[in-house]
C-alpha positions in Angstrom: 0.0 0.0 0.0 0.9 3.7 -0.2 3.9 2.9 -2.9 3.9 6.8 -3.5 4.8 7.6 -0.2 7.9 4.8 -0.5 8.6 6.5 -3.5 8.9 9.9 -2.3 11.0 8.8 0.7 13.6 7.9 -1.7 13.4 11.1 -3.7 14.4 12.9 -0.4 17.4 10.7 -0.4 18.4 11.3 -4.3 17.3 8.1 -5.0 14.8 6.7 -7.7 13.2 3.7 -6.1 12.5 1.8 -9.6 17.0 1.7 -9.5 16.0 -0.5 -6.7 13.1 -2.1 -6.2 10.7 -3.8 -8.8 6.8 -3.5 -8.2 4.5 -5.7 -9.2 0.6 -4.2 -9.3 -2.2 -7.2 -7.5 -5.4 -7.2 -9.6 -7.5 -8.8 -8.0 -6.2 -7.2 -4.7 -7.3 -10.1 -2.7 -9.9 -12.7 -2.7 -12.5 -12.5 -0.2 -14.5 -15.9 0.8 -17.6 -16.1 2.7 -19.7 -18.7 3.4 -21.7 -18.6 0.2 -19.7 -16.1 -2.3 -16.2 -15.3 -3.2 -15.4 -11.5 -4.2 -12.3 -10.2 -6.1 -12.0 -6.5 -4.7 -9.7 -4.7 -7.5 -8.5 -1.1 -7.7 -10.3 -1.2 -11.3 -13.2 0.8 -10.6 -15.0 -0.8 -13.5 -14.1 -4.3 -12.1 -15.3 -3.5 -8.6 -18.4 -2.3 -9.7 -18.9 -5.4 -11.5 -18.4 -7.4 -8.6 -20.5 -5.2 -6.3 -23.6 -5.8 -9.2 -22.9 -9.6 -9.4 -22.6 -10.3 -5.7 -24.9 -7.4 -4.4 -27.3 -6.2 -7.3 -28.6 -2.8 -7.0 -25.8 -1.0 -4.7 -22.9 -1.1 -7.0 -23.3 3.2 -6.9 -22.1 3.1 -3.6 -18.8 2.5 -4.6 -18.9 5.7 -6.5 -20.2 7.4 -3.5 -17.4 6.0 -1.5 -14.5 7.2 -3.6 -15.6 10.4 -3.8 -16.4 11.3 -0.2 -13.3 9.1 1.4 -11.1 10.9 -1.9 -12.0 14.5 -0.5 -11.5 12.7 3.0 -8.0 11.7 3.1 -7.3 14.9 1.2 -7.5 16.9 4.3 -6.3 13.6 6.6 -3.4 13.1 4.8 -1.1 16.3 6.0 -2.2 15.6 9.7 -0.8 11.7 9.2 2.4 13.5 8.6 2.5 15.5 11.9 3.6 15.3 15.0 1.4 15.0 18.4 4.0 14.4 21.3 2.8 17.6 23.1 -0.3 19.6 23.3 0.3 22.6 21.1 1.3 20.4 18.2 -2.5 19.7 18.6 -3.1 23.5 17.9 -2.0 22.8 14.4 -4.2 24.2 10.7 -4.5 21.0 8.9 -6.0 19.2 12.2 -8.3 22.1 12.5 -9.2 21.7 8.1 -9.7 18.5 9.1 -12.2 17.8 12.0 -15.4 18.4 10.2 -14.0 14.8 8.1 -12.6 13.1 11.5 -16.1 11.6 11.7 -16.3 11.3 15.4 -17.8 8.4 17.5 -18.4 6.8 14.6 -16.9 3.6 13.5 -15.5 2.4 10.2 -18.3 -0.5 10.3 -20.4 2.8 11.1 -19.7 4.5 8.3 -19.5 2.1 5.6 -23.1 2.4 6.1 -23.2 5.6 4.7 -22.5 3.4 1.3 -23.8 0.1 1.2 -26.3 -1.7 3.4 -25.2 -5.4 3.0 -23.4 -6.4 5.9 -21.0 -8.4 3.3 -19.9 -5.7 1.5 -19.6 -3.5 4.5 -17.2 -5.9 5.8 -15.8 -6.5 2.0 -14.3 -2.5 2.7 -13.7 -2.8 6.8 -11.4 -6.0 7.4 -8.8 -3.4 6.8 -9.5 -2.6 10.3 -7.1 -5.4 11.8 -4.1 -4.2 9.6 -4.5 -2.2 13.1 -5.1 -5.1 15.2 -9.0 -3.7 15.8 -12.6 -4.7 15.1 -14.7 -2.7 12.5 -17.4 -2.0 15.2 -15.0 -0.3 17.0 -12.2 0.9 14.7 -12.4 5.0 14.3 -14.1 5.8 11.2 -10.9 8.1 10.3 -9.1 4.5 9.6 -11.6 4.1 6.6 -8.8 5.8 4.7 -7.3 2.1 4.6 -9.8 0.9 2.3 -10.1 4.0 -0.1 -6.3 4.0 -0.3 -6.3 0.1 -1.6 -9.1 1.3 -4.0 -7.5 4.2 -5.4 -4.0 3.5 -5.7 -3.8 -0.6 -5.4 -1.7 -2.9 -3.8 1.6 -3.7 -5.0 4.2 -7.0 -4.4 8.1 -6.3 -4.4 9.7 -8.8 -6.5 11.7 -10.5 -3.8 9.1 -9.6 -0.7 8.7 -7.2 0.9 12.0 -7.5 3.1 13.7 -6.2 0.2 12.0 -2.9 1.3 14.1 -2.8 4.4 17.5 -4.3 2.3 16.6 -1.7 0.1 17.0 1.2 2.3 19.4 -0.3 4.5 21.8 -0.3 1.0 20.7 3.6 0.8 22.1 4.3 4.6 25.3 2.6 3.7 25.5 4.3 0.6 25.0 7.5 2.2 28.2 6.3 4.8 25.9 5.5 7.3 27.1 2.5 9.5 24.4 -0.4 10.6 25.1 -2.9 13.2 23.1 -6.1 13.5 23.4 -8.5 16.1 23.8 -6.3 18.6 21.5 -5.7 21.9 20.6 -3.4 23.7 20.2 -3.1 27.4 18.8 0.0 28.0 17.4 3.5 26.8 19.7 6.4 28.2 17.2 8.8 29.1 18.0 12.5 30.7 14.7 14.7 31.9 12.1 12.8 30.0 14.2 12.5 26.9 15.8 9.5 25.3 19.5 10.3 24.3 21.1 7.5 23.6 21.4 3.8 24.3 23.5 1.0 26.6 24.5 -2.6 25.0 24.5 -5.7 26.8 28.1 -5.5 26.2 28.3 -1.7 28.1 28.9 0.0 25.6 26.9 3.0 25.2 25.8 5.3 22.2 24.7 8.7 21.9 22.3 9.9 19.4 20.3 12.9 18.4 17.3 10.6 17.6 16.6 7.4 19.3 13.9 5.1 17.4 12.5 2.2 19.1 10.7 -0.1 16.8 10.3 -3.1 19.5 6.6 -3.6 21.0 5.6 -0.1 23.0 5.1 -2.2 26.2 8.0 -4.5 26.1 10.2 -1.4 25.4 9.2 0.2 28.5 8.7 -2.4 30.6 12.4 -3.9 29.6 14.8 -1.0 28.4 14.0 1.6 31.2 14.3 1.4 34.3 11.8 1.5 37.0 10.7 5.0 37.9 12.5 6.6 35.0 9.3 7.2 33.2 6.6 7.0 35.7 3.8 7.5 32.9 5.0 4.2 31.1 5.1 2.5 34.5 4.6 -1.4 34.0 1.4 -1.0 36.3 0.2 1.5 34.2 0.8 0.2 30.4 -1.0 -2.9 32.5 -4.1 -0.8 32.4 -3.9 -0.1 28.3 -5.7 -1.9 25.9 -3.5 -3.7 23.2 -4.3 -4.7 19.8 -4.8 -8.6 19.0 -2.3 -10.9 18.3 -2.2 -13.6 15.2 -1.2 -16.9 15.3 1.3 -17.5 12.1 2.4 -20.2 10.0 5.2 -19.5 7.6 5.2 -22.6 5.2 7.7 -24.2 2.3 5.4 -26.6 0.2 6.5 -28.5 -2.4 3.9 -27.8 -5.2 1.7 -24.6 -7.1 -1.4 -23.9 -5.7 -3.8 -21.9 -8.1 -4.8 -19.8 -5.2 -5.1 -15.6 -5.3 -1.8 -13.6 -4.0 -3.9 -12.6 -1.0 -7.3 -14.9 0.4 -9.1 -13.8 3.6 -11.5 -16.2 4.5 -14.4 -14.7 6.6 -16.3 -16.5 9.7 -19.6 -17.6 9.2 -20.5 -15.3 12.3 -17.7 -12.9 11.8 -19.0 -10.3 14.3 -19.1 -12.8 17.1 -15.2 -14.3 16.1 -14.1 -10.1 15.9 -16.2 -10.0 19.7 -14.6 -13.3 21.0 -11.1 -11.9 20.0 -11.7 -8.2 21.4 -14.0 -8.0 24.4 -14.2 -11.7 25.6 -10.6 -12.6 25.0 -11.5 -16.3 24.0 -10.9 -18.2 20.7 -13.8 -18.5 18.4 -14.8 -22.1 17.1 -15.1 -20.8 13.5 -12.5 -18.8 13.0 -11.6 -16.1 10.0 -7.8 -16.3 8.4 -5.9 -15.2 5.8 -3.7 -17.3 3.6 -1.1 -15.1 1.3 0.1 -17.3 -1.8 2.8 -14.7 -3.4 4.5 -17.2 -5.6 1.7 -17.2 -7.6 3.0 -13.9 -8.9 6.8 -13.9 -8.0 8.7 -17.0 -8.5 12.1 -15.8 -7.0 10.8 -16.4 -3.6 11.2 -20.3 -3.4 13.1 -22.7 -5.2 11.8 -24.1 -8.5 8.8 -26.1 -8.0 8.3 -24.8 -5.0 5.9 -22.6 -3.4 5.9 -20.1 -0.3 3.2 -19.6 1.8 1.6 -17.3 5.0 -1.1 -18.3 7.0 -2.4 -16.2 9.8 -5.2 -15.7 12.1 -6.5 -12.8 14.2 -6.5 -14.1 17.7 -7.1 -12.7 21.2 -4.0 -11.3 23.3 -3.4 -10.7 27.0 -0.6 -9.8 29.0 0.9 -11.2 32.5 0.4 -8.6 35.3 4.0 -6.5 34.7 5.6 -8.4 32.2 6.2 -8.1 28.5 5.1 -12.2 28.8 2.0 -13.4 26.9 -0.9 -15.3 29.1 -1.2 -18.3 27.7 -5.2 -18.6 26.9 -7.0 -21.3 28.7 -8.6 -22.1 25.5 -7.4 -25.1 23.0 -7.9 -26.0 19.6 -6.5 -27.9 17.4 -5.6 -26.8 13.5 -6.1 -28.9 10.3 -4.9 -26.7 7.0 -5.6 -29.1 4.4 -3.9 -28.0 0.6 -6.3 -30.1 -1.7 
């Protein structure tokens, strides 16, 4: 998603992305199987519509409606995406002020997909987005339907390679540039002086200084294991126990040694979707029926297993709780047993 905004990184570095990375445009995006219908959502608005008027006959207009509100939508989101909110007068700010009439507030993204299409099927077919975020659609903010509109306006795109070669990519770009990276190498703890992180300790002792300290680990495991008690009273592990956290997936990462004719990308829906997304969010349990998503990318890149081979990603949404002020997962009472049959 969002290639443009890859592509515009590495303008700000001197650099043409297509020098380094070839993309490969999805059509159909994904697949989409419910119980009794299978829809191929595609960024080709004339494709879409026809699959809205096969699948749901008489509301294929909504899809019109859509891009034009979400289009003038994101317009006035996108700037305050770009911004940032550590401190209260960054929230004074004009583009957050353009855009609060569009933030839609209280409403969800199930919410208002309603606003276009009244079949709960093809609400859903433009709200799973909502657990690229680890949330449900019913309770998602309605500002996230910018997910959806993006996928339908611009597409999705594979990297020939995957999409590690992203991070290759730019880690070729640093070097290039006579930055250094070190791998291998970690760290103890966040220096931190008056509220502010400035550098870093190893597990060696070693310790770096930086202008700019980013800390891509899990928010709550960072702060409950790289500073040190009291430091950052706000981040306390008592307190981030409080928080609510996104769901977790189970994952399978599998090497199989044939071609399935399967889409790039297939999310299979629950019969009773709203009760698995309730099950994983508010009652923390696992659902008997269960939705996934299976990604088959060797369909459309060969390089990414050996000849004859095929690659392939399954995952489910699943709930997630934490031990009482540890980074440690609770291990959920709940068992079941998994079958993935390739036929």
């Amino acid at each position: 998603m969002m290639q443009f905004i890859l592509r515009e990184m590495f303008e700000e570095a001197g650099r043409n992305v297509d020098d380094y990375l070839t993309f490969k445009p999805l059509d159909p995006l994904y697949c989409l199987k419910f119980d009794d219908r299978d829809i191929l959502v595609s960024a080709d608005h004339d494709k879409m519509r026809a699959q809205i008027r096969e699948h749901f006959p008489g509301q294929e207009k909504g899809l019109e409606t859509f891009l034009h509100h979400e289009r003038k939508r994101y317009e006035y989101l996108l700037p305050c995406i770009k911004k940032d909110y550590s401190s209260l007068r960054s929230l004074m700010c004009t583009p957050l002020f353009k855009a609060l009439p569009y933030l839609s507030l209280g409403r969800s993204v199930f919410q208002n997909l309603g606003r276009y299409f009244g079949d709960e099927q093809l609400k859903l077919s433009f709200t799973f987005q909502s657990k690229y975020l680890g949330m449900s659609p019913w309770k998602c903010p309605a500002f996230f339907t910018m997910l959806p509109f993006i996928e339908h306006e611009w597409g999705v795109f594979h990297v020939i390679g995957g999409l590690n070669q992203i991070s290759q990519t730019m880690a070729k770009v640093v070097e290039e540039e006579g930055g250094k990276i070190f791998t291998s190498t970690p760290v103890e703890s966040l220096m931190i002086d008056k509220g502010t992180v400035t550098g870093v300790t190893l597990t060696n002792g070693e310790t770096f200084f930086a202008d700019h300290v980013i800390v891509n680990a899990d928010f709550a495991h960072a702060m409950s294991n790289l500073v040190a008690p009291g430091i950052l009273k706000k981040y306390s592990r008592e307190n981030l126990q409080k928080k609510d956290y996104s769901c977790s997936t189970f994952m399978i990462y599998l090497g199989v040694d044939k071609r399935y004719d399967m889409h790039h990308h297939t999310i299979v829906f629950a019969k009773d979707y709203r009760t698995n997304m309730n099950n994983i969010f508010e009652k923390k349990v696992l659902s008997d029926d269960m939705s996934f998503y299976v990604q088959n990318a060797s369909v459309t890149d060969p390089t990414l297993a050996p000849k004859g081979n095929r690659r392939s990603i399954f995952w489910s949404p699943c709930p997630t709780a934490l031990l009482p002020l540890t980074g440690q997962r609770k291990k959920n009472t709940s068992r079941r047993k998994f079958w993935i049959s390739f036929a």
